[in-house]
N, C-alpha and C positions, 0 to 999 in steps of 0.2 A: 808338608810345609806348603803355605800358599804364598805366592809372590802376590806384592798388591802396589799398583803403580798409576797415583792419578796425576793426571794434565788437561789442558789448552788446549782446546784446537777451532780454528777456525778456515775453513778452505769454502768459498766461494763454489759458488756452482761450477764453474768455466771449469777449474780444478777439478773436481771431484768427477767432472766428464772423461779425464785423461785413465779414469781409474774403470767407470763403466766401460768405457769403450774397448780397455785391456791393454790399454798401450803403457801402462803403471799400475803395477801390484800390490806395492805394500807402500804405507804411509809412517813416517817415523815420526815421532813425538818428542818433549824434551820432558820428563815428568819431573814434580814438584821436588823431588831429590837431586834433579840433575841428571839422569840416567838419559840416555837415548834409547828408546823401542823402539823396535820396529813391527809395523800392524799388518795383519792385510787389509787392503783396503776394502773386502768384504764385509768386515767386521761391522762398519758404521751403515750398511743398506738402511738398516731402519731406523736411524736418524738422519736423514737424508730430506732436507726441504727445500724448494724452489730456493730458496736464500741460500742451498749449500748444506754442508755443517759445522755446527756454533756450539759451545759449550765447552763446560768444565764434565770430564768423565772419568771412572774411575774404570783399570782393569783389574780382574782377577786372573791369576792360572795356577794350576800345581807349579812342583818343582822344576818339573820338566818342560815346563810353560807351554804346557800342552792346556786342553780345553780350557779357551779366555774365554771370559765372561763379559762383556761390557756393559755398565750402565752409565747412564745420567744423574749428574750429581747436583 
C-alpha cells in the first residue's frame, strides 16, 4: 500500500535557515485531508530557492512510510 499526502508550504528563506543550520529537523505540514506530517526537513534540499520554499507538493511512501518520494505539483 502507498500513502499519498499532498499540501502547502511556504517557508521563507530566514526559516528554512533554522533547518540547514540543524538547529530544526523535521518540518510538519497540514495535508489537504487534514492530516499533520511530519518531514524532514531534508526532503525539500532540492526545491530550495533564494525565495525559500513555495509550492503545492505531493508526498509518496509505503506503508511503513519509509522511502518518501517528494514532488512538485
Amino acid at each position: 500500500m502507498v500513502n499519498r499526502y499532498e499540501f502547502e508550504i511556504h517557508l521563507k528563506p530566514e526559516q528554512y535557515l533554522k533547518f540547514y543550520r540543524g538547529t530544526a529537523q523535521h518540518v510538519v505540514v497540514r495535508a489537504t485531508t487534514g492530516q499533520n506530517v511530519q518531514l524532514p526537513a531534508s526532503i525539500f534540499r532540492s526545491f530550495v530557492t533564494p525565495d525559500g520554499v513555495h509550492g503545492r507538493f505531493v508526498l509518496t511512501c509505503d506503508a511503513d512510510h519509509k522511502a518518501p518520494s517528494l514532488e512538485r505539483v
